[in-house]
C-alpha positions in Angstrom: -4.7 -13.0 11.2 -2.5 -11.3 8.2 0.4 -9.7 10.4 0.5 -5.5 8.8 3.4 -3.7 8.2 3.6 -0.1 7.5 6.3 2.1 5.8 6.3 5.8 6.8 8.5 6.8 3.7 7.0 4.3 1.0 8.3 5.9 -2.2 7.8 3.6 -5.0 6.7 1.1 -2.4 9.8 -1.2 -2.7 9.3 -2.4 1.1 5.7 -3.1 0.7 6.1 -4.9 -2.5 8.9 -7.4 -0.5 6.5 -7.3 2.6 3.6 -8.5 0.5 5.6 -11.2 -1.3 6.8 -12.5 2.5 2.9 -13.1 3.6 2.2 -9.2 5.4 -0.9 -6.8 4.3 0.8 -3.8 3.8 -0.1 -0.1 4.3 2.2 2.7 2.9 2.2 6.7 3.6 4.1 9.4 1.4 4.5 12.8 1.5 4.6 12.8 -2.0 1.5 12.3 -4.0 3.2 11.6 -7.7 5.3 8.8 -5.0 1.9 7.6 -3.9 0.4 7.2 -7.3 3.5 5.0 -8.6 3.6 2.9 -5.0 0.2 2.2 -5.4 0.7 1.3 -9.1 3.3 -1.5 -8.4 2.2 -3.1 -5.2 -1.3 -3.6 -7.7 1.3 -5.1 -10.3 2.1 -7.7 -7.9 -1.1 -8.6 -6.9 -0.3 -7.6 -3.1 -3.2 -7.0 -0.6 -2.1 -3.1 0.6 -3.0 0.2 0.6 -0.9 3.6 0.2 -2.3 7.0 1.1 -0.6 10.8 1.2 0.1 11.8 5.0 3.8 13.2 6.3 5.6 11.2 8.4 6.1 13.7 11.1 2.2 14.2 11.5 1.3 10.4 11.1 -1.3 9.1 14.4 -2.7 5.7 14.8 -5.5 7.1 14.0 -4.7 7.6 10.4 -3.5 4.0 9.9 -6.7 2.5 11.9 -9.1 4.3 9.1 -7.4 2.1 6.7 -6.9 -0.9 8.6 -10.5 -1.5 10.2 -9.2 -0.4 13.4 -6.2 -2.4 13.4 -2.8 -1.2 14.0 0.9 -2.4 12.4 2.9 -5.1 13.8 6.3 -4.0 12.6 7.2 -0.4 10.7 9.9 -0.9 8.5 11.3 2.1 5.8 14.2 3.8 4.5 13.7 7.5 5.6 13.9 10.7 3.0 18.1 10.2 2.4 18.1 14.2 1.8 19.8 15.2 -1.7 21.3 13.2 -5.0 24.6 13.9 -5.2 26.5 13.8 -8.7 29.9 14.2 -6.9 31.1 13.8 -3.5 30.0 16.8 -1.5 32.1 18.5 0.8 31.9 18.1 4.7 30.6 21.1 5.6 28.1 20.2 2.8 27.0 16.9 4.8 27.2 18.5 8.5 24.7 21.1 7.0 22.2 18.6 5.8 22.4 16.4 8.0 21.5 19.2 10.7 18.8 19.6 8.2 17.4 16.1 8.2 17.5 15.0 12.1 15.0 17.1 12.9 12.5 15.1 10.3 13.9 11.9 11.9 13.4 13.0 15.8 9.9 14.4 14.7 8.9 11.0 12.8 10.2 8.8 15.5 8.3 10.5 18.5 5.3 9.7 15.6 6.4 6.3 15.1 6.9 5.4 18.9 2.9 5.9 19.4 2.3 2.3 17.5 4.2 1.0 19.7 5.6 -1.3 17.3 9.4 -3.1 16.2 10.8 -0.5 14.2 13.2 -1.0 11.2 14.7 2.3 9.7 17.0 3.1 7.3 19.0 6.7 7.7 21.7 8.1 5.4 25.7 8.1 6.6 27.6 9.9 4.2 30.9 9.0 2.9 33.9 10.9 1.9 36.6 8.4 0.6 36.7 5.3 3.1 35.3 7.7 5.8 31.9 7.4 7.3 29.9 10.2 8.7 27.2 9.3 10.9 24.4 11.3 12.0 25.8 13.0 14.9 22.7 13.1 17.2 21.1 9.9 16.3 21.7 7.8 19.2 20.1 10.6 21.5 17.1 11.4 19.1 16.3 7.3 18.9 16.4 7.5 23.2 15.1 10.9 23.2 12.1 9.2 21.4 11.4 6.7 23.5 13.0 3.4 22.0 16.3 1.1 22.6 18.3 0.3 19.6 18.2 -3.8 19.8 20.5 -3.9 16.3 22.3 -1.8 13.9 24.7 -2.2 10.9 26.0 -0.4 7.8 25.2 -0.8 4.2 27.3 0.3 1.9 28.4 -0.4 -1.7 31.5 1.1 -3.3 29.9 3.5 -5.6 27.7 4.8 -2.9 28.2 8.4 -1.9 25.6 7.9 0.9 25.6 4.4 2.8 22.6 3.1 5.0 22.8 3.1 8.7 20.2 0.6 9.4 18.5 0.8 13.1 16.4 -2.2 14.6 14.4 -0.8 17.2 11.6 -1.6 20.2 
C-alpha cells in the first residue's frame, strides 16, 4: 500500500505537493480555511492523490485523519509549524523572547497531539536571528521530551537574508 503522510500546518500545501511527487497519498490540516482552499487548489494542479481539510493542530485526533483515510493512519508527519510574525526589519530581543514565549505553547500543545499517531515526526520550528546570532527556542528540548518523543536528528536552516532560520527536528 500507498505509504500517507500528513502535515499538521499545510499552508499552501508545499510539503504535500513534494510528498505526492515522491510516491505518498497525502492528507493536509490548516487552521486557516482561505490556506485550505489554495492547498487544496495546488496539490489538484499537480495531479496528486490527497486530501486537505480545516482542523487546528492542537485539537487534531486520529480520529479526524481516519475519517479521511478509510480508517488508516499516517506513516510519517512532516510540516513547518506557524513561524509566528513577518518581520520587515530585524526585531529586537525582547521582541523574539516575547513571541517565542507565545508560540511554545502551540508547539507543546500540537506535539502531545502529534505523539497519539504514533508516527516519525519531521518539524520545522522558527530560531530567530539577530546578526550572526541564533536564538533558539528556549524550552524546546523539554517540550519535545515532555511530549513523549526522542529527538533522533536536528539541524539548522538558514539563508543570509533570513531573519528567522529553521530549526528542523527528526523525531520518534
Amino acid at each position: 500500500t500507498q505509504p500517507v503522510l500528513y502535515d499538521p500546518f499545510c499552508g499552501s500545501g508545499t510539503i504535500l505537493i513534494e510528498a505526492g511527487l515522491m510516491g505518498y497519498r497525502v492528507i493536509g490540516s490548516d487552521i486557516d480555511q482561505k490556506a485550505i482552499a489554495g492547498s487544496q487548489k495546488n496539490i489538484e494542479a499537480f495531479h496528486i492523490k490527497g486530501t486537505v481539510f480545516q482542523k487546528d493542530a492542537t485539537q487534531i485526533k486520529p480520529d479526524d485523519i481516519k475519517t479521511h483515510l478509510k480508517n488508516m493512519l499516517p506513516n510519517l508527519i512532516v510540516t513547518e509549524a506557524y513561524l509566528g510574525p513577518f518581520f520587515s526589519k530585524t526585531p529586537a530581543l525582547t521582541e523574539i523572547q516575547k513571541i517565542q514565549n507565545e508560540l511554545e505553547p502551540l508547539y507543546q500543545k500540537t506535539l502531545m497531539r502529534l505523539r497519539q499517531f504514533q508516527a516519525p515526526v519531521v518539524i520545522a520550528l522558527p530560531c530567530h536571528k539577530i546578526g550572526s546570532r541564533y536564538h533558539h527556542l528556549p524550552h524546546i528540548t523539554k517540550i519535545i521530551q515532555n511530549a513523549g518523543f526522542t529527538i533522533i536528528q536536528k539541524f539548522l536552516y538558514d539563508r543570509p537574508d533570513q531573519k528567522v532560520a529553521r530549526e528542523i527536528f527528526v523525531l520518534k
